[in-house]
C-alpha positions in Angstrom: 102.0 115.7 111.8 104.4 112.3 111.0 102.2 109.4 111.6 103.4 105.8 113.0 103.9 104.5 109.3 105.4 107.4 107.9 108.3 107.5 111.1 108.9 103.9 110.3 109.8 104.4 106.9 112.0 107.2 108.0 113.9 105.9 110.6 116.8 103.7 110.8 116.3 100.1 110.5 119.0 98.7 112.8 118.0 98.3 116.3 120.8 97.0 118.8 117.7 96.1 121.5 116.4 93.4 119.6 117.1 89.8 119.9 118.5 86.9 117.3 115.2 84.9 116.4 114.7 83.1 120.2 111.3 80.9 119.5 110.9 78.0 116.9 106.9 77.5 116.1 106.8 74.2 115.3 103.9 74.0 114.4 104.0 77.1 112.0 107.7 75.7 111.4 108.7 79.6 111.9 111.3 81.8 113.3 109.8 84.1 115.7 111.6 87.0 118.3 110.7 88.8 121.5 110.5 92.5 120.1 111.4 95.0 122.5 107.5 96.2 122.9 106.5 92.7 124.4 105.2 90.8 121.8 106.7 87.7 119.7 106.7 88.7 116.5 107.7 86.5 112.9 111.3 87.1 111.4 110.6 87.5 107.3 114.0 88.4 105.8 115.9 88.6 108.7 113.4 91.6 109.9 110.4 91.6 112.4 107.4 91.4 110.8 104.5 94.1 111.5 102.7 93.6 114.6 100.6 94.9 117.4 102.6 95.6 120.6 102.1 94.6 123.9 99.1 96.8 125.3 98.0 98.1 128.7 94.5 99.0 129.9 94.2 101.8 132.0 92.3 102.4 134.9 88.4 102.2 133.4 89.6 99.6 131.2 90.2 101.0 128.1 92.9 99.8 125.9 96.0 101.8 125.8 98.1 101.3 123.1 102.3 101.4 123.1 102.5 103.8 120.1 100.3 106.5 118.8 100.5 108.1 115.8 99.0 111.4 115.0 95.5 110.8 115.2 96.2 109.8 119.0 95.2 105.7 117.9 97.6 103.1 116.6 98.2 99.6 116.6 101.7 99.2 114.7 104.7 98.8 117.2 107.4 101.0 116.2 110.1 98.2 116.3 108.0 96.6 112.8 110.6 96.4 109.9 113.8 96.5 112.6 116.6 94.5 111.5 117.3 91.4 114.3 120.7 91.8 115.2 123.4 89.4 115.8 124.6 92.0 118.0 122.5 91.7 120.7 122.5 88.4 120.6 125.9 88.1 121.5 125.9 91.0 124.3 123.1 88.6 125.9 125.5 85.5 125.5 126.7 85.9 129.2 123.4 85.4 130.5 121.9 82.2 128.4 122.0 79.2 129.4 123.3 76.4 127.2 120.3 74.9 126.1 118.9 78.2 125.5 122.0 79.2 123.4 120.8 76.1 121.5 117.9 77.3 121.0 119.3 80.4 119.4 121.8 78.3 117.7 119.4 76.4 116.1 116.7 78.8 114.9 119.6 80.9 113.5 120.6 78.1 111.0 116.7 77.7 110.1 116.4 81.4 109.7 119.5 81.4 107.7 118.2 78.5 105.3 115.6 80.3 103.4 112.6 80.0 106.0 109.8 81.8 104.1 106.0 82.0 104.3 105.7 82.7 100.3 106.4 80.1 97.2 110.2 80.4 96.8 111.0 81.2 93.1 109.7 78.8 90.6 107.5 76.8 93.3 103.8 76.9 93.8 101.4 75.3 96.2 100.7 72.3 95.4 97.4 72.0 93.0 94.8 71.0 95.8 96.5 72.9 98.4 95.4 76.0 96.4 92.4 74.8 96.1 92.0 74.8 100.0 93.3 77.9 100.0 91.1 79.3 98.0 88.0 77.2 99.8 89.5 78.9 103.0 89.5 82.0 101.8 85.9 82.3 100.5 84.4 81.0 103.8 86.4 83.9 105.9 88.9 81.3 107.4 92.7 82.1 107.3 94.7 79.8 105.4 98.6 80.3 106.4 101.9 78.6 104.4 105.7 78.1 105.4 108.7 76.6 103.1 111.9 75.2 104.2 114.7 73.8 102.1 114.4 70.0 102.6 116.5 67.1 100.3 117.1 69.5 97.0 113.3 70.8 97.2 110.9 72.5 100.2 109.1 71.2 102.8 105.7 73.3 102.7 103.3 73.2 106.3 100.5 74.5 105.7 97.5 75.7 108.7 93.8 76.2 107.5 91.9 77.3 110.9 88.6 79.0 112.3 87.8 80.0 116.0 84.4 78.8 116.9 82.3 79.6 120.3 83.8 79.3 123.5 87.3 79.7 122.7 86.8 76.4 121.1 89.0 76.2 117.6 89.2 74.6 114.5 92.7 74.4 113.2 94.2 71.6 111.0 98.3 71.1 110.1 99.9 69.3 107.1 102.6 69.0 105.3 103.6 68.7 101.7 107.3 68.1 100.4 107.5 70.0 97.2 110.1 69.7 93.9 110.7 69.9 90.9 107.9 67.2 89.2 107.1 66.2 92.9 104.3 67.3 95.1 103.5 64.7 98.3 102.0 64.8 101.2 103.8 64.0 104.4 103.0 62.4 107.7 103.4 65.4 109.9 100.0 67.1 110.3 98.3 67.6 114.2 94.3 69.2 114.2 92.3 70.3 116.9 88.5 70.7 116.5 85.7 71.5 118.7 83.9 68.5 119.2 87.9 67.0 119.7 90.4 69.5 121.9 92.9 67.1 122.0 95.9 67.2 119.3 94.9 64.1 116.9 96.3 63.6 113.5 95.1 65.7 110.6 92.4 64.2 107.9 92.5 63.6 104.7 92.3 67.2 102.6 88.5 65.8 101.1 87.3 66.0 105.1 89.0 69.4 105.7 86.7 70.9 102.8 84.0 69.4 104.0 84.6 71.0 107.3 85.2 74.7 106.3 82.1 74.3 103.5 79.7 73.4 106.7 81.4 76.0 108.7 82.0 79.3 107.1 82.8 82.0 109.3 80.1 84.5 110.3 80.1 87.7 108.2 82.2 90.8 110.4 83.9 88.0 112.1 
């Protein structure tokens, strides 16, 4: 039998059912669209990103999930990979307000800038930025990167976060602007902690490592 991923491959990427990009993380400093199943899901290349759709529970609480594949389980909503259409933007048009059609406006000329959560060519994270990274990584918390085209280089905002007990969070934002022989840090940066719920402004990168080397995250977590 076809499975989820193998139908997804096969079928046609245009979808006329999904929105232009709608949502601006600012914080994340992404592009991200309603998808049909429910979910808000990142725009990579002008397509949705993989995702889990929006699930159900059914009536002894089980999760139900949107699509299935041929095992009967799966977690990969069959809109993943669909092209955004400009289409469907505009066959919504009647119905948008004008500050939403700003909002469209708007994200459309960031997606269409180059918006991308990898290095562009010939740029790297900046040398202790991939160091935190790599920190991050080895103490199980995720570590998460967007460029935008800023003054002839990139703007880089960066997230290194951990959930911790009671839907308490550690999360810290920064920013670095990035060119050729030029690498700085930048004022924008907001963190949330556990001991501090409120946004404050992010600390220096030396306090950050500090942070994730006396919490690493708990093995299976």
């Amino acid at each position: 039998m076809t499975t989820t991923l193998e139908r997804l491959a096969a079928e046609p990427k245009h979808d006329p059912s999904i929105l232009l990009p709608n949502v601006w993380s600012e914080l994340l400093h992404r592009v991200e669209v309603l998808c049909p199943c429910g979910s808000t899901s990142g725009v990579r290349s002008g397509e949705l990103t993989t995702h889990e759709p929006k699930s159900t529970y059914d009536m002894n609480g089980q999760r139900r999930s949107v699509i299935s594949d041929a095992t009967g389980i799966g977690w990969t909503c069959r809109y993943s990979g669909r092209t955004v259409t400009l289409d469907a933007a505009l066959a919504r048009d009647s119905v948008l307000t004008p500050a939403e059609k700003r909002v469209r406006d708007t994200t459309q000329h960031r997606l269409e800038s180059g918006i991308t959560d990898t290095a562009p060519a010939g740029y790297v994270p900046p040398k202790p930025i991939a160091e935190l990274f790599a920190l991050a990584d080895a103490n199980g918390w995720t570590a998460q990167q967007a460029w935008a085209p800023r003054d002839e280089g990139f703007v880089m905002n960066i997230r290194v976060s951990r959930a911790a007990d009671h839907g308490a969070k550690w999360q810290y934002n920064l920013s670095y602007f990035v060119a050729p022989g030029v690498a700085r840090r930048t004022q924008f940066g907001l963190s949330v902690t556990p001991d501090r719920r409120a946004q404050h402004d992010t600390p220096s990168i030396k306090a950050i490592r500090a942070v994730i080397e006396q919490h690493p995250a708990p093995e299976g977590a």
